[in-house]
N, C-alpha and C positions, 0 to 999 in steps of 0.2 A: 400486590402481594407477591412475594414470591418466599420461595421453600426451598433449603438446602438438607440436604443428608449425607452422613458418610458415618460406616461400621467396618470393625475389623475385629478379628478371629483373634482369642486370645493367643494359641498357635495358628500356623499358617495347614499345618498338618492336623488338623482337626477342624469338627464341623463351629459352626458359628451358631451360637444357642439365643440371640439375637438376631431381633427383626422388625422393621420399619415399614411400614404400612403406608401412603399417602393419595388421597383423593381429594374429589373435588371438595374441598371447604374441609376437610380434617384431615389428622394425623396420627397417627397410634404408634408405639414403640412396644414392643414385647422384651423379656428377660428372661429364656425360659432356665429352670432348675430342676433336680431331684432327678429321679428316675435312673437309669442303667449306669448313668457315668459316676454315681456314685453307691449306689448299694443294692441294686436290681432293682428297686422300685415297683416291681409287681407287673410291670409295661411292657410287652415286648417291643413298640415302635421307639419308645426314647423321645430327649427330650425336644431337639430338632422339627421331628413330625408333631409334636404336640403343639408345640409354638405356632407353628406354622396351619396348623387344622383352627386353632384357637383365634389366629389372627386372621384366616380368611372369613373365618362366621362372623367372627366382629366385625368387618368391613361391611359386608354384607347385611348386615342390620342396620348399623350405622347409616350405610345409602339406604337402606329402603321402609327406615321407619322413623316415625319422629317423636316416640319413647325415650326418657332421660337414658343417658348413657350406661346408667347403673343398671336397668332393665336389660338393655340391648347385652350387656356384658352377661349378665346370669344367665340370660337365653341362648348365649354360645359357647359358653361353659356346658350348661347340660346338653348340647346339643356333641360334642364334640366327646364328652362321657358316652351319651348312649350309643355313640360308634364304633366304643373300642372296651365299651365293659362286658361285652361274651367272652373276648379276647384275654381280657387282661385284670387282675385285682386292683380293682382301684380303690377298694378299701385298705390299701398299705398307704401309712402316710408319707413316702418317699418316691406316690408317683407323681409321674412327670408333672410340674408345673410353671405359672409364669409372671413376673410382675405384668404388671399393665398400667399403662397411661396415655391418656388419652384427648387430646383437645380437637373441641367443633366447631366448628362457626354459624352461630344459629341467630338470620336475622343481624340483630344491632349487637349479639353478644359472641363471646366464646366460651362455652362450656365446656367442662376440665373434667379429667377423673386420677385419681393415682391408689392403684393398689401396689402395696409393698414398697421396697425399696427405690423405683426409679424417682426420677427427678423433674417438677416442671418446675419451668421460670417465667417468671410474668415480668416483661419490664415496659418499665412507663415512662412518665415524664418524672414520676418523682422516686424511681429504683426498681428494682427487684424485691419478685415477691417469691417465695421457694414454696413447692407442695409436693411435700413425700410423704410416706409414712413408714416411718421407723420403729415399730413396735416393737418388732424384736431385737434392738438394740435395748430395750428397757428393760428385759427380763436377767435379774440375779445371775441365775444359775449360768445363764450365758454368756454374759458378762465377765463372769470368773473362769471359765474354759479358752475365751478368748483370748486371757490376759496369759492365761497358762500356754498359748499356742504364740504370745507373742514373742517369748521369751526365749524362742530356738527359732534358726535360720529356717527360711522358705528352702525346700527341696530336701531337705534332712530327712531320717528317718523318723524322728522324734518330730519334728513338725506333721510330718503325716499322719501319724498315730494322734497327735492332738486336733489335728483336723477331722480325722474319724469319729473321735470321741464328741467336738461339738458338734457334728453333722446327726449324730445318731440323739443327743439330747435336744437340737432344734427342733427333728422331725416332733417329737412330742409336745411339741407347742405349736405346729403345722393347722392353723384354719380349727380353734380351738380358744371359747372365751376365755382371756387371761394371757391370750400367748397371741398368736399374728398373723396375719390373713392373706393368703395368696389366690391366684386361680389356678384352680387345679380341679378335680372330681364335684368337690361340689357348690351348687351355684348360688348356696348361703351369704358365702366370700364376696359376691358379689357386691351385697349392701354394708360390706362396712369399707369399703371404699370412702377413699376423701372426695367428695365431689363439690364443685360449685360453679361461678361464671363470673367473668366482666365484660364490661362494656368495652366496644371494640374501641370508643373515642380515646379511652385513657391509656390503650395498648399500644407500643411498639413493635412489640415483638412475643413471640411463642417461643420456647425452646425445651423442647425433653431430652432426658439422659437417661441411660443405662448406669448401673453404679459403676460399670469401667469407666466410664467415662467420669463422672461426676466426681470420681475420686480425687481429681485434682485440684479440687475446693474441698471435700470432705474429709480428703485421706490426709493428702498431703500437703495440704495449706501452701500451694503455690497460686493463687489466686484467688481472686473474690469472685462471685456470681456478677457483679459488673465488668468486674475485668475480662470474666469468660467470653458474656455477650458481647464484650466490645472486639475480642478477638473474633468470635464468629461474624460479627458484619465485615471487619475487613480483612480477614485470610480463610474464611469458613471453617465448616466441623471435621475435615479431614486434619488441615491443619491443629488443629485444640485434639482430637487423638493423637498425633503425630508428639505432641507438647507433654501428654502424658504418658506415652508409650519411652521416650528421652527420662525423664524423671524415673520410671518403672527399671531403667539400665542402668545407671547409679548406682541401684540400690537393690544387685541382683540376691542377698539376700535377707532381705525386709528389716535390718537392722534399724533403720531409720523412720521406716513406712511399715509396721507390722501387718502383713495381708494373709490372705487363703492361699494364695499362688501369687508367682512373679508376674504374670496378666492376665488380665481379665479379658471375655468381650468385649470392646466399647462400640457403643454406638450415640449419635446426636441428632438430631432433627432440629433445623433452626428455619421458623413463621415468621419472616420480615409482613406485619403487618401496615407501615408506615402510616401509622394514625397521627392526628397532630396531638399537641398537647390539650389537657383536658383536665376541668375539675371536678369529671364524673369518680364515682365513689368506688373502688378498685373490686368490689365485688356485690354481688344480686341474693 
């Protein structure tokens, strides 16, 4: 087995709100959001520390309990609340928060998890298999603030104010039945996670994304989720950032690629499993 990684900063002047986690037999990738960089979020640490308090509890459970993953996640979520709510309102729904995804190796399987928008990939003998959760791509009202933010350049003043305005109508669908689930304050979020497993025989390969990263199958239609992993086995994931960071300069302002910003975080985690081929069932 082995395990490749690489993250870079949406700017170089600024902190990186992603972060990769990797031990023995898992991987985790965090996405953090909300909080000070966008509307004070009630936080005073931000979203950096959050990510970072949230992804070492997780690791931490992870090695040392053998609780489905979705458990181990709630228990570090609230753990990581009850640390910083004397401190901080974390009844505003614009604190700090993070996707999460997460693959194990348990035994003969690999147990998955994906809250929000990151990315796994399962590939095998017979393709790629994606597991995100997109929820809040599916809400109306979002949908149509989007299309309103597409329609003016990235860095405008007008793109800003349209950014403002989905960011403040998201929060209100923030870890709320009908709207979309993140890790943040509380540890409800937890259980709606996408969770399941395969069998290690029909696996290739593991690979998580951050949505900078992923953008370059989702956003920008330069690649397929096969052609990504094939890029990661032979130039790895700094390379496939570097791929999308090239596309991202093209197209400095989103005329082509309507986005939130001209870059994102990205980061990649790539699980060279090298299992042979297999006609076990692609998941448990």
């Amino acid at each position: 087995m082995r395990m490749e990684t690489a993250t870079e900063p949406a700017r170089h002047d600024t902190a990186n709100q992603d972060l990769i986690i990797t031990g023995p037999d898992l991987v985790l990738l965090l996405d953090g959001a909300g909080g000070p960089s966008e509307d004070g979020g009630g936080c005073i640490h931000g979203v950096p520390w959050y990510v970072r308090q949230l992804g070492s509890r997780l690791l931490n459970g992870l090695l040392t309990t053998p609780e489905p993953i979705a458990e181990v996640l709630a228990g570090a979520i609230d753990q990581v609340a009850a640390g910083h709510r004397a401190s901080c309102d974390l009844r505003n729904p614009g604190t700090p928060s993070s996707t999460v995804v997460v693959a194990r190796r348990r035994e003969n399987l690999i147990e998955y998890l994906s809250l929000h928008d990151s990315t796994i990939v399962l590939t095998g003998p017979d393709g790629c298999r994606t597991v995100s959760d997109r929820r809040v791509q599916e809400i109306p009202e979002l949908r149509g603030l989007w299309h309103d933010m597409s329609q003016v350049p990235v860095g405008s003043d007008d793109h800003a104010a349209a950014r403002r305005a989905y960011i403040a109508a998201e929060l209100g669908y923030r870890n709320t039945p009908g709207g979309y689930w993140v890790a943040g304050a509380d540890l409800a979020s937890a259980a709606e996670a996408i969770t399941g497993a395969a069998p290690i025989p029909v696996l290739r390969s593991v690979s998580l994304f951050s949505d900078g990263a992923a953008d370059l199958v989702d956003a920008y239609r330069l690649s397929t989720w096969p052609g990504v992993v094939d890029i990661l086995d032979k130039t790895g994931p700094a390379h496939l950032i570097q791929l999308v960071r090239a596309a991202e300069r093209r197209d400095p302002l989103g005329r082509q690629w309507p986005r939130f910003k001209i870059h994102d975080d990205a980061s990649v985690a790539h699980w060279t499993l090298g299992s042979a081929p297999s006609s076990a069932p692609w998941s448990t």
